[in-house]
C-alpha positions, 0 to 999 in steps of 0.5 A, spaced: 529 452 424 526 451 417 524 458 414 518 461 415 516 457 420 512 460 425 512 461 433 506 458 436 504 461 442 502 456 448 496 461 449 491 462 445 492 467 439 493 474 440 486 477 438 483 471 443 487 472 448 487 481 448 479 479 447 479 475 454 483 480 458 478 486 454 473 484 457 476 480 464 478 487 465 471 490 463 467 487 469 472 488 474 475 494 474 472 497 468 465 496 469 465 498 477 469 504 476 464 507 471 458 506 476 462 511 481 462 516 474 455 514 473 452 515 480 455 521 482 453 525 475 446 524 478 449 531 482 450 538 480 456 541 481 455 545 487 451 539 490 457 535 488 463 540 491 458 540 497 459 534 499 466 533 497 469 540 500 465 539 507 470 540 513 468 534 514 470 530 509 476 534 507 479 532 514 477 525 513 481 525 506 487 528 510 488 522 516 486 517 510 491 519 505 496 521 511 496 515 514 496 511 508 503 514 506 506 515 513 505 506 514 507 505 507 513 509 508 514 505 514 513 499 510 518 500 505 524 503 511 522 496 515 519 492 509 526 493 506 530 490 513 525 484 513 527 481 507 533 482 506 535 478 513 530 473 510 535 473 504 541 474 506 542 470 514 540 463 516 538 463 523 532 458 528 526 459 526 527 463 520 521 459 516 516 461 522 518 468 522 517 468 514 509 465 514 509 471 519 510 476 514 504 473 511 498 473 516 495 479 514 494 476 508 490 471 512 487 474 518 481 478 517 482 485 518 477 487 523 480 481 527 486 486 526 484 492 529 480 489 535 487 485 537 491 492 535 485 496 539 486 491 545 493 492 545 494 498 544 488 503 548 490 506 554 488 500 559 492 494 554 498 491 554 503 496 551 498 502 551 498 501 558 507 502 558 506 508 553 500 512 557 505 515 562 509 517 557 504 521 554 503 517 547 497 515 545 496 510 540 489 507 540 484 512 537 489 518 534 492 517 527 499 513 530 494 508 531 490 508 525 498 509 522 500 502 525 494 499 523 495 500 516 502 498 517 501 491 520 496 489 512 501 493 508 508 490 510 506 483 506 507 487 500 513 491 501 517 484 504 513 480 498 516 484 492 523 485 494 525 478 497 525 475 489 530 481 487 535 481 494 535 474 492 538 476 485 543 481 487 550 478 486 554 478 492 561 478 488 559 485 486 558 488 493 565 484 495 568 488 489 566 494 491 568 492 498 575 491 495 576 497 492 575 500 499 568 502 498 565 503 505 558 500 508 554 506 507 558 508 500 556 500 498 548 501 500 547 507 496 551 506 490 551 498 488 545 496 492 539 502 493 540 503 486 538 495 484 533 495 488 529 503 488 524 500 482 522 494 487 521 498 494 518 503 489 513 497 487 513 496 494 511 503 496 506 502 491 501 496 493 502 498 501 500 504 499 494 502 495 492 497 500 491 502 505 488 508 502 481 504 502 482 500 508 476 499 513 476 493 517 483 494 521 482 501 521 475 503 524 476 499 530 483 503 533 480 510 530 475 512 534 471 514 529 472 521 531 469 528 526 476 532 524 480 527 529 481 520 526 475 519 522 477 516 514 474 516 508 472 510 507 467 510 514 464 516 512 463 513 506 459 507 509 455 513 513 452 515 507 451 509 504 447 507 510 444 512 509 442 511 502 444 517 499 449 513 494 450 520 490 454 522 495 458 516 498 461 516 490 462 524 490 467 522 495 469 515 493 470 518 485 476 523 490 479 519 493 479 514 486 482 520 482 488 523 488 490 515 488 490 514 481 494 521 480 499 519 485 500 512 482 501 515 476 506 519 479 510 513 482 510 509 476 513 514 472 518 516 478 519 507 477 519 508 469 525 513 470 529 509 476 529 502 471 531 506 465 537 510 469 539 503 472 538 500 465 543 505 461 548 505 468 
């Protein structure tokens, strides 16, 4: 390599590029988030905790985020199962089953929850089976829970499929080999590979079920202080055309997200940095 000689990027130059993803972010996330500011500033602060400190709307803050760490738990417990049998284990229509984990992506999420709530009211397929066994599924928090659980699952199977497939399974045979059992070998050579990508998984499940509606309001019952969420009750406002008070509650449920995501991405950064000095 002659001296001097300088490394050119594919990309344009830094300046150019940093430039394109200023102002990239600027308008889809920057711009809209700013507007919530904007809009709810427009209240005082009694009208603002008024709104955002109603019974109502506290309990609706509860079974939103409630549910959403509950299905993005249950994502990464079973997320976490699909993929490594998807990796690891060749078996018949393996590819179907792999395409299913994608369907979320592709169904429209009110379509979901019309298909959940047929399933699983008390007159459904399986709703019917349970009824007698006094679980109710459809219109309470389990059922608002299994839906968030059914448009979360991509992201957790998605996100740890590419890192069980760069595991080495020469180093579970060794730990196998020096006497290390099922359980020993998990916690101690596998969960500590995989923490930064579950936690990633938990993350984005998590994230994509705080605010959803479409697969929710149908199975909730839309219940006050039951199994009313967030996002209907700021829909409600917006119909009713105080837009101050539907980003009064957005700008909560904004600040307790990015709270939380903050939380996880520094428990991730610690996880990542014990496994790279271990």
């Amino acid at each position: 390599m002659a001296k001097g000689w300088k490394e050119r990027s594919i990309l344009p130059g830094f300046g150019l590029s940093m430039g394109y993803t200023v102002l990239y972010l600027s308008l889809i996330v920057l711009f809209p988030l700013s507007a919530i500011f904007i809009k709810t500033s427009g209240l005082s602060w009694e009208q603002f905790w008024h709104t955002v400190g109603d019974p109502r709307v506290v309990a609706s803050y509860k079974i939103s985020f409630g549910t959403a760490i509950g299905a993005a738990l249950v994502n990464t417990v079973f997320g976490f199962i699909v993929a490594w049998v998807l990796v690891r284990y060749s078996f018949p229509a393996k590819r179907f089953i792999d395409a299913l984990v994608d369907l979320p992506f592709a169904l429209p999420t009110a379509v979901a929850g019309i298909a959940l709530t047929t399933i699983y009211s008390q007159n459904g397929w399986i709703g019917s089976l349970l009824e007698p066994l006094g679980i109710k599924v459809a219109f309470s928090p389990i059922g608002i829970t299994l839906a968030l659980t059914f448009i979360g699952i991509p992201f957790v199977v998605r996100t740890l499929q590419p890192v069980i497939e760069e595991l080495e399974k020469e180093i579970e045979e060794a730990a196998v080999s020096l006497g290390a059992r099922r359980w020993k070998t998990f916690t101690k050579v596998i969960f500590p590979e995989l923490l930064p990508a579950l936690l990633t998984g938990f993350t984005l499940a998590f994230a994509r079920a705080v605010g959803e509606y479409g697969s929710v309001v149908f199975i909730s019952g839309n219940m006050p202080m039951k199994t009313e969420i967030a996002p209907l009750l700021i829909m409600t406002k917006l119909e009713q055309y105080d837009y101050a008070g539907a980003t009064a509650i957005a700008l909560v449920m904004l600040v307790i997200s990015f709270l939380m995501l903050l939380v996880i991405n520094f428990i991730q950064w610690r996880a990542n940095r014990l496994n790279s000095a271990s």
